[in-house]
PALOZA-254869 format. One record per atom (N, C-alpha, C): x, y, z. Coordinates in pm, whole numbers, padded with zeros to 5 digits, always signed. Each point is the difference from the previous one (the first is absolute). Layout:
XYZ/...
***
This chain:
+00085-00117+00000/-00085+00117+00000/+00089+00124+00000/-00033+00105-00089/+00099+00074+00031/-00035+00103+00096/+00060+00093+00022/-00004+00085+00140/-00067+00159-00071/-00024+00074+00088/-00108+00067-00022/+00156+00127-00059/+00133+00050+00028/+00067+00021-00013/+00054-00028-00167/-00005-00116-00037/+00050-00048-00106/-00124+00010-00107/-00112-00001-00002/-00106+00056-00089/-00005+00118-00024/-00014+00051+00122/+00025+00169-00005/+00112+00038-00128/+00119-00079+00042/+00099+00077-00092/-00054-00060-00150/+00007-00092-00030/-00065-00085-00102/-00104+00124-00117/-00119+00013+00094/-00116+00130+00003/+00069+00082-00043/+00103+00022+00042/+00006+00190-00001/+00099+00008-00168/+00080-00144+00038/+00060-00006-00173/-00029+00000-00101/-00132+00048-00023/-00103+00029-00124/+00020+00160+00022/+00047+00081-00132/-00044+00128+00024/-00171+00082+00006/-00087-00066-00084/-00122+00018+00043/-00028-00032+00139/+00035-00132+00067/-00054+00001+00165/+00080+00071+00055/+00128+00047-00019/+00050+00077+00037/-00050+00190+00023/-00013+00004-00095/-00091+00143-00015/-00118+00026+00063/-00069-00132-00028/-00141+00010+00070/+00039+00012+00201/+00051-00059-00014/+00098-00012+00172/-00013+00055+00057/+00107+00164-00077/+00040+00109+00042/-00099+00101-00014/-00097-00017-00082/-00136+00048-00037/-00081+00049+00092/-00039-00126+00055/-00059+00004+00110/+00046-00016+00164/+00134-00028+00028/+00063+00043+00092/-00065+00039+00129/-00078-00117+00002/-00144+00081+00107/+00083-00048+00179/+00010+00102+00115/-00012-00063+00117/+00003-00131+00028/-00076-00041-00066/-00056-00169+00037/+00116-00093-00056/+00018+00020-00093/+00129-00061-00045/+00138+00024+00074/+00066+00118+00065/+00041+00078+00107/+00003-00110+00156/-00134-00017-00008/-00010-00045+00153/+00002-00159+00000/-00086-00052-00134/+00068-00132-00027/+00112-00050+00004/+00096+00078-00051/+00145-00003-00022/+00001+00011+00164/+00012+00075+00047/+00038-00017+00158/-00039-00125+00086/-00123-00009-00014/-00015-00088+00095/-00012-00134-00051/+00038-00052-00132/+00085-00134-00021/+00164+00005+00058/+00045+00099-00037/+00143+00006+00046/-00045-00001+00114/-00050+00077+00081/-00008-00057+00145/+00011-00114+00031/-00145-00095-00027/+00019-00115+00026/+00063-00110-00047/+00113+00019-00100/+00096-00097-00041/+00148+00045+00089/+00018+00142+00040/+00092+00001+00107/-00042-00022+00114/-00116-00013+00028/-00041-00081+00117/+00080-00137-00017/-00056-00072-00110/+00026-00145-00061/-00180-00044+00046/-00092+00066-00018/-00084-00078+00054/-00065-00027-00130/-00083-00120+00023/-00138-00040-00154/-00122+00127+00047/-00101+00013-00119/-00102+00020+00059/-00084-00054+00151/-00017-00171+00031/-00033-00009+00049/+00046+00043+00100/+00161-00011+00037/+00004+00059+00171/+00010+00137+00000/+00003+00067-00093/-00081+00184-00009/-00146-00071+00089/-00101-00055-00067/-00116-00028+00038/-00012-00041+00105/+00075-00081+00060/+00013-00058+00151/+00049+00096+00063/+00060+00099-00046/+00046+00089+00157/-00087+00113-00032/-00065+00025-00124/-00098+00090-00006/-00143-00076+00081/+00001-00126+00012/-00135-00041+00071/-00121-00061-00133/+00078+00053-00089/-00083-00082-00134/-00005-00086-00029/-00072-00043-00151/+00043-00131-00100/+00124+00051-00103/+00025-00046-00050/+00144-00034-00101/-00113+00066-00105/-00100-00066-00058/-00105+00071-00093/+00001+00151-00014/+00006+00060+00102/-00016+00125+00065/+00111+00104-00073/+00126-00055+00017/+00087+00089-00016/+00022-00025-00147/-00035-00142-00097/+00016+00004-00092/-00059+00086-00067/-00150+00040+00039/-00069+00085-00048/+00042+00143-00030/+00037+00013+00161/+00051+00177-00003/+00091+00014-00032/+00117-00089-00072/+00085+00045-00073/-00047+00001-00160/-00083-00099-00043/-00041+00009-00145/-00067+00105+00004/-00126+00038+00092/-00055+00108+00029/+00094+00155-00095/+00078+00017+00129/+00112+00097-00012/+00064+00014-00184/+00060-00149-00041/+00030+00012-00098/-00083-00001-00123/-00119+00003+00020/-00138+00057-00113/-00049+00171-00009/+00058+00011+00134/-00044+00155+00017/-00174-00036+00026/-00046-00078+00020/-00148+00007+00048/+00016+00010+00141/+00065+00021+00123/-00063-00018+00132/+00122+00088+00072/-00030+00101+00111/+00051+00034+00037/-00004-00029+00153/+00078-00068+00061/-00005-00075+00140/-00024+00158+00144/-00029-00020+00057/-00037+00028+00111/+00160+00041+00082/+00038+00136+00044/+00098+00074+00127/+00057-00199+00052/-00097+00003+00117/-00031-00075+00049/+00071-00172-00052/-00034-00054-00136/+00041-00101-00067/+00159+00066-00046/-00011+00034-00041/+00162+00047-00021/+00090-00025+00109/-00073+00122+00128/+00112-00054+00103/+00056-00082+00031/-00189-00151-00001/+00059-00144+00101/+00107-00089-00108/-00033+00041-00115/+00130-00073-00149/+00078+00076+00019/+00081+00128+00026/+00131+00006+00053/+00028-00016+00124/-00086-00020+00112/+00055-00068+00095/+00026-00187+00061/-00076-00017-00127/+00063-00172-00029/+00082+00006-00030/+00068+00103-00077/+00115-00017-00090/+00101+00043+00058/-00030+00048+00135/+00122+00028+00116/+00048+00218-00093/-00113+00012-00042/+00029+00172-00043/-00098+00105+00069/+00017+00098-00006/-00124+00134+00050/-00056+00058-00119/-00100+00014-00023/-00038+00080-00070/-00043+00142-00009/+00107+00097-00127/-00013+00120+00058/-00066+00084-00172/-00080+00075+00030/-00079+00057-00099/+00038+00198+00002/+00013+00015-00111/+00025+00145+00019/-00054+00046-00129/-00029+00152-00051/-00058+00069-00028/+00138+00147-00085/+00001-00017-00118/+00151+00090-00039/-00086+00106-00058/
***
């Protein structure tokens, strides 16, 4: 299976998906990017995100596909308890 890392680059080696990418460059893609790297320098799977978030494994699969559709925007709140599985703080600011 390959890794969510190695598609990405794969993806982006098309100059059309490439463009489209940078196109839309939305937040969500931003915070996706963060909080997978989070939880692979954690070293954790989804599921034990979900277990120390108190969830199902289902759960987080969601809100990351979620995230990477740009359809759902998670909750202050959900953000926090997924960077604090991931042993991070979450900090939000306003430029």
């Amino acid at each position: 299976m390959a890794t969510y890392k190695a598609m990405r680059e794969r993806a982006l080696a098309d100059p059309e998906v490439r463009a489209e990418y940078e196109r839309l460059n939305r937040e969500e893609f931003a915070l996706l990017d963060q909080m997978l790297a989070a939880r692979r320098e954690a070293g954790l799977t989804q599921a034990q995100v979900a277990e120390r978030m108190g969830t199902k494994a289902p759960a987080i699969t969601r809100l990351e596909r979620a995230l990477a559709s740009g359809q759902h925007s998670p909750s202050i709140d959900t953000l926090r308890r997924y960077a604090a599985a991931c042993d991070k703080q979450l900090f939000i600011s306003i430029a």
